[in-house]
C-alpha positions in Angstrom: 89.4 124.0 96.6 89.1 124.9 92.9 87.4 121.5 90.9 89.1 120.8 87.6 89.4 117.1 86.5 92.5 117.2 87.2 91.3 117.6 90.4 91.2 113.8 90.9 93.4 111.0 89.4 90.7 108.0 89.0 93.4 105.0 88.7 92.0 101.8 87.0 93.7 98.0 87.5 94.8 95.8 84.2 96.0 92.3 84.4 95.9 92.1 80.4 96.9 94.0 77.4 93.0 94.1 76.7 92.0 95.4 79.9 94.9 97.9 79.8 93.0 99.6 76.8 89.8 99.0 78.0 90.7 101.3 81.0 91.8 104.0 79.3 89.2 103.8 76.8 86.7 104.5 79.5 88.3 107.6 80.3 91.0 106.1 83.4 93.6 109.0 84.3 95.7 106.0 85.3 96.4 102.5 85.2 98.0 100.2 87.1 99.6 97.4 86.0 102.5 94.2 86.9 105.0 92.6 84.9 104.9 88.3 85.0 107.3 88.6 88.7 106.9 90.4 91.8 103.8 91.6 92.1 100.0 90.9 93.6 98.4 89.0 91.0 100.6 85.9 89.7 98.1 83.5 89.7 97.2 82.6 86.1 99.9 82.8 83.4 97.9 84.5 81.0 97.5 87.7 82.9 100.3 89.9 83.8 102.2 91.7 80.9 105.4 90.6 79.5 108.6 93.1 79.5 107.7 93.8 75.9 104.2 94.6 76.9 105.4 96.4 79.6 107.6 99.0 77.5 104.6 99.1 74.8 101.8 100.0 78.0 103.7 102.9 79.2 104.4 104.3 75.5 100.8 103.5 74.6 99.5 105.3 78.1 101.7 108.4 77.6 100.6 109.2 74.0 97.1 109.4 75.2 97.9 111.7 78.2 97.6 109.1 81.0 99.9 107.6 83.3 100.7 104.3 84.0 101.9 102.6 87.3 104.1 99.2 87.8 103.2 97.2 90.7 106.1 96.1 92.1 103.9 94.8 95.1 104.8 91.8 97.2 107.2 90.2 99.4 111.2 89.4 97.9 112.6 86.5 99.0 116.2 86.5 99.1 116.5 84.5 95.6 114.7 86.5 94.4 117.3 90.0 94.7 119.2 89.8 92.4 116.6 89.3 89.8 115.2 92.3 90.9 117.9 94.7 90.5 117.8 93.3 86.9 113.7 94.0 86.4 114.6 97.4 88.2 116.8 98.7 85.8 114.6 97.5 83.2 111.9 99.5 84.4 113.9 103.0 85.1 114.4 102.8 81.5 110.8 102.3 80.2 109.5 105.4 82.6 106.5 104.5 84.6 104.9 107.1 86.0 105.3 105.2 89.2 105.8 101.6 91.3 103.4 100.3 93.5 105.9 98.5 96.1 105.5 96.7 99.3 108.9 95.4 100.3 111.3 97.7 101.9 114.1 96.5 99.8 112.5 98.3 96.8 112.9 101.3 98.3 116.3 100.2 99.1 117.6 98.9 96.3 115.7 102.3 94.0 118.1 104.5 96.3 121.3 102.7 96.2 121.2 101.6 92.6 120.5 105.3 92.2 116.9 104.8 89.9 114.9 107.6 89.1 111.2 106.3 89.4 108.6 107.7 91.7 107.6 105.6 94.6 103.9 104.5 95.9 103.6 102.7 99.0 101.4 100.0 98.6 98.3 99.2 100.7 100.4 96.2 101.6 103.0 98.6 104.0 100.3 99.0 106.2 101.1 102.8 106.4 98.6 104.2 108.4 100.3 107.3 110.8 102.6 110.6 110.5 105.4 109.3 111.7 105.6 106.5 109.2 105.1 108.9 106.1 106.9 111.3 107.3 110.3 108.6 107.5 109.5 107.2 103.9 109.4 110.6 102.6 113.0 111.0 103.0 113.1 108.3 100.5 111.2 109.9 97.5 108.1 108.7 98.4 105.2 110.6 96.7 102.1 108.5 97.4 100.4 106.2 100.3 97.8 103.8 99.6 96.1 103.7 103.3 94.9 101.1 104.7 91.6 100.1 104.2 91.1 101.2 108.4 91.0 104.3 107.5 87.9 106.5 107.4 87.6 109.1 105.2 88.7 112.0 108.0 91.3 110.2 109.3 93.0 110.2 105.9 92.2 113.8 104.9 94.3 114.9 108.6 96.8 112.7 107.4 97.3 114.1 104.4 97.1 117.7 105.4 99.9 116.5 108.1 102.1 115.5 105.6 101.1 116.8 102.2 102.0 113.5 100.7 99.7 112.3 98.2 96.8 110.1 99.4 96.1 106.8 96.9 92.5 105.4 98.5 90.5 102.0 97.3 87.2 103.0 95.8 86.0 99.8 94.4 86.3 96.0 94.6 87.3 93.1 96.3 88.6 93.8 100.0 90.6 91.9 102.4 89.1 90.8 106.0 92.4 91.8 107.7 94.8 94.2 108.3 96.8 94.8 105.3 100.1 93.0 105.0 98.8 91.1 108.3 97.7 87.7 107.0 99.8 84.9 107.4 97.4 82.7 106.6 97.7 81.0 103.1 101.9 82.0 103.5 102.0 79.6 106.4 99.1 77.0 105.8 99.2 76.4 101.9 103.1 77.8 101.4 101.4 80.2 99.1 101.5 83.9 100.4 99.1 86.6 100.3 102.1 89.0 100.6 103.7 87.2 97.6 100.8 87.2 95.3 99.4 84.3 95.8 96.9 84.0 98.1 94.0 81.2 98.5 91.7 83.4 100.3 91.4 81.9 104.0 88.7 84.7 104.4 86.4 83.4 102.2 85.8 80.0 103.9 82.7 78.6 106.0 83.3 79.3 109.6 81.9 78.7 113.0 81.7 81.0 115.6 82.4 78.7 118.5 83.0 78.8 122.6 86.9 78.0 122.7 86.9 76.2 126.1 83.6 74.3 125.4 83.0 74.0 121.6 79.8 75.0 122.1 78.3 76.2 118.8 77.2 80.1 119.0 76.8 80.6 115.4 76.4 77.8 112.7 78.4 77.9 109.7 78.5 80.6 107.5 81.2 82.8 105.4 81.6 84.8 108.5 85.0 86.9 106.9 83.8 87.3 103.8 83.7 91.3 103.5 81.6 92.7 100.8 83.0 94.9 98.2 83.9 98.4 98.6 81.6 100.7 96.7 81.7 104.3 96.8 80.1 105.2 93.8 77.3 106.8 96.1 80.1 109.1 98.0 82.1 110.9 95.2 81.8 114.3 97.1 82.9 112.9 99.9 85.9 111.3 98.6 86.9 114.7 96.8 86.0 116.6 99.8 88.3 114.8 101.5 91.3 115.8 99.1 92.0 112.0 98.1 94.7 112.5 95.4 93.7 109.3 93.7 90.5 107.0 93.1 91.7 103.1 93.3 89.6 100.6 91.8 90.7 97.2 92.8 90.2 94.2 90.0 93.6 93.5 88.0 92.0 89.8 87.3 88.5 91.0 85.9 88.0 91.0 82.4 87.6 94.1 79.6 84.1 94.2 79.9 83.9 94.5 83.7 87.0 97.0 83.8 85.2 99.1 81.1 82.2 99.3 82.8 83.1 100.4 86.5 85.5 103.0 85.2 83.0 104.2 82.6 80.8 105.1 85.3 83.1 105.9 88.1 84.7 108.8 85.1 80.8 109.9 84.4 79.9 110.7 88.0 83.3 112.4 89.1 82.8 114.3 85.7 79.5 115.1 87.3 80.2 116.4 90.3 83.4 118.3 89.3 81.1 120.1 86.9 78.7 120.9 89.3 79.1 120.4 93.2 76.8 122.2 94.7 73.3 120.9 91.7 75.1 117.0 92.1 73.1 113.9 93.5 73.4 110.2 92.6 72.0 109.3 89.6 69.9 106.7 90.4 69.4 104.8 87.0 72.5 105.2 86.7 72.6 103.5 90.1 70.8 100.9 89.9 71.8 99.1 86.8 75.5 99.2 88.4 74.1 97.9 91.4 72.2 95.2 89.5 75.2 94.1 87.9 77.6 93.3 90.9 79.4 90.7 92.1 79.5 90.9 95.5 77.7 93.0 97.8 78.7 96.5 98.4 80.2 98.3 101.5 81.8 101.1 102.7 84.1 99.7 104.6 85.8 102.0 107.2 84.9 104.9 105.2 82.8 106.9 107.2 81.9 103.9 110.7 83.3 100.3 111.4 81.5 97.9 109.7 79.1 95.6 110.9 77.6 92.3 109.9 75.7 93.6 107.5 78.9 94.3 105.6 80.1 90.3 105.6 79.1 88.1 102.5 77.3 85.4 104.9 75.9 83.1 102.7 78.6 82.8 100.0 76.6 82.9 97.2 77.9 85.9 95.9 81.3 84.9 96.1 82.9 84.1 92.8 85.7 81.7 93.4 86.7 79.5 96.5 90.3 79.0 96.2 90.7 76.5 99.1 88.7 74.7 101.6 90.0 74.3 105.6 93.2 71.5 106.4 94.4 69.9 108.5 97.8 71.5 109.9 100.5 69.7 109.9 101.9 68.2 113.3 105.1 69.4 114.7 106.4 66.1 114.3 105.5 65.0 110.8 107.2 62.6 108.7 107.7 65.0 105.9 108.4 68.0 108.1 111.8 66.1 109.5 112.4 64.7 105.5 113.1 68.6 105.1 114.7 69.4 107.9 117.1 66.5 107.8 117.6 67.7 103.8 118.8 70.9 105.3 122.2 71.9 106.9 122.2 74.6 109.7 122.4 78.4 109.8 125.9 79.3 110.0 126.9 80.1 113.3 129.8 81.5 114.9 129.6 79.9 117.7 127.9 81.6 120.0 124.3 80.0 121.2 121.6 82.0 120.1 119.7 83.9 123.2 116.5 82.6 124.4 113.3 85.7 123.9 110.2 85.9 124.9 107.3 88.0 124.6 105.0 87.9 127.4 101.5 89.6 128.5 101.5 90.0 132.2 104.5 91.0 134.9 104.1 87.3 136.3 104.9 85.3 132.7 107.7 87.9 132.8 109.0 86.9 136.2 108.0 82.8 135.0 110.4 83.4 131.5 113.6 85.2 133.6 113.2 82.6 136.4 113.3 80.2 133.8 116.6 81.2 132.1 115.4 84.0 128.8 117.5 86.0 127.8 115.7 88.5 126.5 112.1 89.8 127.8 108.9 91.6 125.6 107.2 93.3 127.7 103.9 96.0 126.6 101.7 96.4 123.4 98.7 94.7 122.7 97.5 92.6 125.5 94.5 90.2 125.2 91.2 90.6 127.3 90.7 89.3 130.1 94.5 90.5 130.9 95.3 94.2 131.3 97.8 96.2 129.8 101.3 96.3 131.9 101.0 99.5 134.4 104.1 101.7 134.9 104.5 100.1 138.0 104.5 97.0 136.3 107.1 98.0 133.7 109.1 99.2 136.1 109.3 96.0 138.5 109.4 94.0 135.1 112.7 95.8 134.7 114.4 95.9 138.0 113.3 91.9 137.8 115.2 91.1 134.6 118.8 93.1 135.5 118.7 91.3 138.9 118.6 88.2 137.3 121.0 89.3 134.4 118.4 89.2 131.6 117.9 92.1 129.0 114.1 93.6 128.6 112.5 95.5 126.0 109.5 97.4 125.8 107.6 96.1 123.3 105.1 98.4 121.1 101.8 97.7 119.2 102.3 96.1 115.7 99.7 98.1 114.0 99.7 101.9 115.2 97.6 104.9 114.1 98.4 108.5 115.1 96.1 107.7 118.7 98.6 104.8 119.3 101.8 106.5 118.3 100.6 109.4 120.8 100.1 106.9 123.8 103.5 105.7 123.0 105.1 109.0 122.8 103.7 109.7 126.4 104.9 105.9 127.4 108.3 107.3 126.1 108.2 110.3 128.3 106.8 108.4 131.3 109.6 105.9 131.4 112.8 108.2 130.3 114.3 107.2 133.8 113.5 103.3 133.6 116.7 101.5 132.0 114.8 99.8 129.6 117.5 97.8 127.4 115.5 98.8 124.0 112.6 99.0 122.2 110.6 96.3 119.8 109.0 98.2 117.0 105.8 97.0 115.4 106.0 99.3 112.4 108.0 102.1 110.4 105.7 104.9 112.1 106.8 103.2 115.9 110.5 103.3 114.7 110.6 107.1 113.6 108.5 108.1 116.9 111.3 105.8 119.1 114.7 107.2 117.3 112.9 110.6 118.1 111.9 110.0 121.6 114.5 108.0 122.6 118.3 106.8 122.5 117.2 103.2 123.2 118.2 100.2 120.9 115.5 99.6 118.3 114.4 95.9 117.1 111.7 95.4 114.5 109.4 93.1 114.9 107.7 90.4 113.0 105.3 92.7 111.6 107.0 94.0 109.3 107.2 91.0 107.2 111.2 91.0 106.9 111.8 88.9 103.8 115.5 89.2 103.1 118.7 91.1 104.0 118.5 94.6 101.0 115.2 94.9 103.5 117.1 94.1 106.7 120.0 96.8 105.2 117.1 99.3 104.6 116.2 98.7 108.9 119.9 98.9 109.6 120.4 102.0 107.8 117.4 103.4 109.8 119.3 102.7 112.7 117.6 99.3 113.6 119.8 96.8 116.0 118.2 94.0 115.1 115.0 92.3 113.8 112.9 89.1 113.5 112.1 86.9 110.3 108.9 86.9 108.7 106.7 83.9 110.0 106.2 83.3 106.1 109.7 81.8 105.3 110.8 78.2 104.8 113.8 77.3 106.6 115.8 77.5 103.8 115.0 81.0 102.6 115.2 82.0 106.7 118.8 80.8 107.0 119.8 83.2 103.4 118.2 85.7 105.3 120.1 85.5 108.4 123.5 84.6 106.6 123.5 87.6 104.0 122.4 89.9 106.8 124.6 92.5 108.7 121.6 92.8 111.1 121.0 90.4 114.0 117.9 88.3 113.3 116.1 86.5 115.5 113.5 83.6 114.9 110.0 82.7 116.2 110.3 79.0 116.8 107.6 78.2 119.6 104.2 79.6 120.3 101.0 81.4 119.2 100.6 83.3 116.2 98.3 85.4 114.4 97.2 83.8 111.3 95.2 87.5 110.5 94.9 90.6 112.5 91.2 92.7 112.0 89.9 96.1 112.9 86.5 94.0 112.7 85.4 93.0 116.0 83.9 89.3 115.1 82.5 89.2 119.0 80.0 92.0 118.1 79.4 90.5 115.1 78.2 86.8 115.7 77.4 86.9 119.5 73.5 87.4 120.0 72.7 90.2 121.8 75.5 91.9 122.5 75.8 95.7 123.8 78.7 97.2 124.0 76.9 99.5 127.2 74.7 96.2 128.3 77.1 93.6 127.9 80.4 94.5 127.1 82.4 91.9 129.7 81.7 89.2 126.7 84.5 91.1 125.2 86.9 89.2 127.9 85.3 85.8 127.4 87.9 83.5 124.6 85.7 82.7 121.7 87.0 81.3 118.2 86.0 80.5 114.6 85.9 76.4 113.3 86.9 75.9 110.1 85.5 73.3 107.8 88.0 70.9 108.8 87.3 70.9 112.4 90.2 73.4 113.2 89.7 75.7 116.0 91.5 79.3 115.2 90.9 81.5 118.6 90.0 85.1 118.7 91.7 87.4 120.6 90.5 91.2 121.5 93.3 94.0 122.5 92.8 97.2 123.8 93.6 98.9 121.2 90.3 97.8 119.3 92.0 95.0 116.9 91.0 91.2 116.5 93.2 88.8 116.0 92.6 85.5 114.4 95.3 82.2 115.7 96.4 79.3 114.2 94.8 76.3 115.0 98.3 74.5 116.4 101.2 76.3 117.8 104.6 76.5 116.4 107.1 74.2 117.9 110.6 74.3 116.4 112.2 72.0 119.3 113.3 69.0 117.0 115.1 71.3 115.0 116.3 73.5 117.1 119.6 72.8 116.6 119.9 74.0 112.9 118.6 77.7 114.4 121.5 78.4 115.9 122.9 80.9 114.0 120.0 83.1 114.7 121.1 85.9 117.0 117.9 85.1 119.1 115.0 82.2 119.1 112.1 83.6 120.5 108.9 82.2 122.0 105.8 83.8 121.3 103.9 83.6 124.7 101.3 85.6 125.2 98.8 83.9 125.1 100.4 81.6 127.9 99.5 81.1 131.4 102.8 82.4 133.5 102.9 78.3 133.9 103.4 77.6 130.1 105.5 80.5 129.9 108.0 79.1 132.7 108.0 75.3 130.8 108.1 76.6 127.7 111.2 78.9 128.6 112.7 75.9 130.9 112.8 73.9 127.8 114.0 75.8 125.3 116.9 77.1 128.0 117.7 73.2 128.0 117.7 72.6 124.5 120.0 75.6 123.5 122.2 74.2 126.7 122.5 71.3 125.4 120.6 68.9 128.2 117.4 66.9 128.3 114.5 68.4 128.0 111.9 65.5 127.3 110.3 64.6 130.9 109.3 68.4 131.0 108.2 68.3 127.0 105.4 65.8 127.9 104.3 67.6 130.5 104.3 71.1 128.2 102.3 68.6 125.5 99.8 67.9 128.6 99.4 71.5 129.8 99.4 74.0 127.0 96.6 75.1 125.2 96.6 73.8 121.7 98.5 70.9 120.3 102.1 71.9 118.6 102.5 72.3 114.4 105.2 73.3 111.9 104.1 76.2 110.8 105.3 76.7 107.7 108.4 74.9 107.8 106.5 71.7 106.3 106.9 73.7 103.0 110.7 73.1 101.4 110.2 76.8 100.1 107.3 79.9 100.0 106.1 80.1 96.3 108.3 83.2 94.8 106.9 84.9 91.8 109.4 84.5 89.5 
């Protein structure tokens, strides 16, 4: 590889005009930049540039030889469409170098409006394997932002699999969870991280608790707070590993602090590029920037999984709280039936919804069919103690469901690397002659490996945080079936989802779900003296984090390496059910149910779609299942849009 400064993009963030000049004044390649709506940043008025700005940014940029990037970055709710094919065509005539977009109905609406303006994939896609970059190519894709799970070799093999251009965060403030898989504020505050708007959950005092006995393992402390990424130290590294372009993170920091970190960032890649083989660290250099920071540093998943060392623990690094632990809100609340009763149904045709369920082990599948479900999930992640399902098991799962007249798919991990999509290609292979009746896909990367491996029906999962029907057009087009809502949407916005949608969607409207999804494994972390040779059955024990109020969010470990965080209360949609009904399905999310909780659970829903009385066997479910029943986020009229 021949080293020219060109060599390198080193992209710098702007939330103001002043910071915008600043960047490039410090010797960016890039910037990158939003408008006032739909992107990451739309929490103060006063940052964010106006369409004027916007126009003047990218002239500005372009007579001084760098480019300039819009991020067009978070979630669209459906009122929010056609104000985006407005701001779109605004944009294809200013000329960005590029957008930075999350939503699959930006790369929708960019190919049937017929725009001409380069596509990145934001972090936010969670685009982390081949498969998946190799589907959005076809779409005039050009750059990935990976995923912050990523170490440095895994993204250099996945850019020499693909040639796409590889877009990788080099500084700042990093999220505790999977990109694009935190629900957390969305659901609990009506504010969404995917939308911009996020009150930080992470950053809150937790306790690392026993779930079944409370007991206190360790105290209170800021146990998700991850440090800042820093890899001012590993610039060879990072070039080494052919990343296209150097992300610094910060579109709310001021000039001065934008100035600074790209100044020095610009001096050692200058450095190095000028000569590799006589380039070390320049420690004064160092050290003042290390004096000055804000948080701790980190690497991240750079070059090892983190450990505790990389969490901010005591908080007093942290800059800003944006919230504090709540309550949430009952199943039953006052105000959750004010909306509800404010709200007519989903249009239906009809025909009753069918009854889902996703399930963990082959005896909660045989509790849900007994039970009267429609529609079985069986495979992906399972949670320790449980195992994952066995051919045999698959196999019996199936022969169980046609007996009884129910429909099964085989349900794939939400979050897949290459290693993942491999297993799942031989799964593919291994079960060619079981009449599976589809496939539920966790992610773009899982759909592309499916269609090629298969000629099974494909349904998308929650996971990938369907927001409104140019996205569900996008699936359809890709030869999706059918696909379920994002956990993030009012009722409202759910039902002009499922009514402007050609695609089936179905609804989660019972059970547990993941509040955040981690690569960090929070066991190893916070219980003392743990080896993963010495000790590793504490892996299958159920531990959880407290929050500061008093809510206990379990932790659940998979096989496939990946933590997942719960809310506090379960979902329960049964009041309501009734105004569903024009969902094509209604699923319960049950595994992490005893096959006893699955069978009630299933038993009443089967009921209340039927029509008949349900509430002896609804005490009893109160009574047995293991956390008390909320409203999710349907206590919230509407999710905060960013217009």
């Amino acid at each position: 590889m021949s080293l020219t400064r060109d060599s390198v993009e080193l992209l710098a963030p702007a939330g103001t005009w002043d910071a915008f000049t600043a960047a490039i004044d410090a010797g960016a390649d890039a910037v990158y930049l939003g408008g006032k709506h739909f992107n990451m940043r739309v929490h103060k008025d006063d940052f964010n540039l106006t369409d004027e700005q916007l126009k003047a940014a990218v002239e500005y940029a372009h007579e001084r030889g760098v480019k300039l990037d819009i991020t067009l970055n978070n979630l669209i709710s459906a009122e929010e469409v056609e104000p985006l094919k407005n701001y779109l065509y605004f944009l294809n005539e200013i000329r960005p170098d590029a957008l930075i977009v999350q939503d699959l109905s930006v790369v929708n609406l960019i190919n049937k409006l017929g725009l001409e303006i380069p596509i990145h994939i934001s972090v936010m896609m969670n685009t982390n394997n081949f498969h998946a970059v190799e589907e959005l190519k076809k779409f005039g894709v050009k750059r990935i932002v990976v995923g912050r799970e990523l170490s440095l070799t895994e993204t250099k093999l996945l850019k020499e699999k693909t040639g796409i251009e590889i877009e990788y965060f080099i500084h700042g403030d990093m999220c505790i969870a999977v990109s694009g898989q935190c629900i957390h504020s969305g659901v609990t505050f009506g504010h969404s991280g995917n939308r911009g708007r996020c009150f930080k959950p992470c950053r809150w005092a937790w306790k690392f608790v026993d779930e079944k006995t409370g007991e206190v393992i360790d105290d209170t402390s800021h146990k998700l707070a991850l440090n800042d990424m820093c890899m001012l130290r590993n610039i060879p590294e990072m070039i080494q590993a052919g990343i296209t372009s150097f992300k610094i993170e910060g579109r709310m920091r001021p000039p001065e602090f934008i100035s600074r970190i790209v100044s020095t960032y610009r001096k050692e890649i200058d450095r190095y590029i000028a000569d590799p083989t006589g380039y070390t660290p320049d420690e004064e250099v160092w050290k003042d920037f290390y004096d000055k920071r804000v948080r701790n540093f980190s690497t991240v998943f750079a070059f090892k999984p983190p450990t505790k060392n990389d969490i901010g623990l005591s908080g007093k690094r942290e800059p800003r709280f944006f919230s504090a632990g709540v309550v949430e809100t009952p199943f039953d609340d006052p105000e959750v039936k004010k909306i509800f009763d404010g709200e007519r149904e989903i249009k239906n045709s009809g025909r009753k919804p069918d009854l889902s369920v996703r399930v963990s082990t082959f005896d909660s599948a045989k509790a849900a069919i007994e039970n009267g479900a429609n529609l079985i999930y069986v495979g992906g992640e399972v949670f320790k103690p449980l195992k994952p399902f066995t051919l045999d098991e698959l196999k019996k799962s199936v022969a169980l469901a046609h007996e009884s007249g129910a429909k099964i798919f085989l349900n794939t991990p939400r979050i897949t690397q290459d290693k993942e999509l491999s297993e799942l290609a031989e799964l593919l292979k291994k079960i060619s002659g079981v009449k599976f009746d589809g496939v539920n896909v966790g992610n773009l990367g899982a759909l592309s490996l499916v269609k090629q491996n298969s000629d099974l029906p494909i349904h998308s999962d929650v996971s990938f945080n369907l927001f409104n029907h140019e996205a569900a057009e996008f699936l359809k087009n890709l030869g999706v079936s059918g696909a379920t809502a994002s956990l993030e949407l009012s009722f409202a916005q759910v039902r002009e989802v499922v009514e402007n949608s050609d695609l089936p969607i179905e609804i989660i409207v019972h059970g547990s779900n993941e509040s955040m999804t981690c690569r960090h494994n929070f066991i190893k972390f916070y219980y003392p003296g743990f080896d993963d040779f010495a000790t590793p059955e504490i892996m299958n024990r159920h531990f959880a984090l407290e929050d500061s109020a008093g809510e206990i969010h379990p932790l659940r470990a998979d096989q496939f390496g990946y933590m997942h965080i719960y809310f506090a209360k379960d979902l329960c949609m049964l009041p309501y059910l009734q105004k569903f009904f024009g969902a094509s399905a209604l699923r319960i999310e049950g595994q992490d149910y005893s096959p006893e909780v699955v069978g009630l659970t299933t038993k009443i829903y089967r009921a209340a779609i039927d029509g008949k009385n349900f509430a002896p066997d609804f005490e009893r479910l109160q009574k047995i299942s293991p956390r008390k029943f909320g409203s999710g986020v349907y206590r919230f009229a509407r999710s905060k849009n960013s217009i």
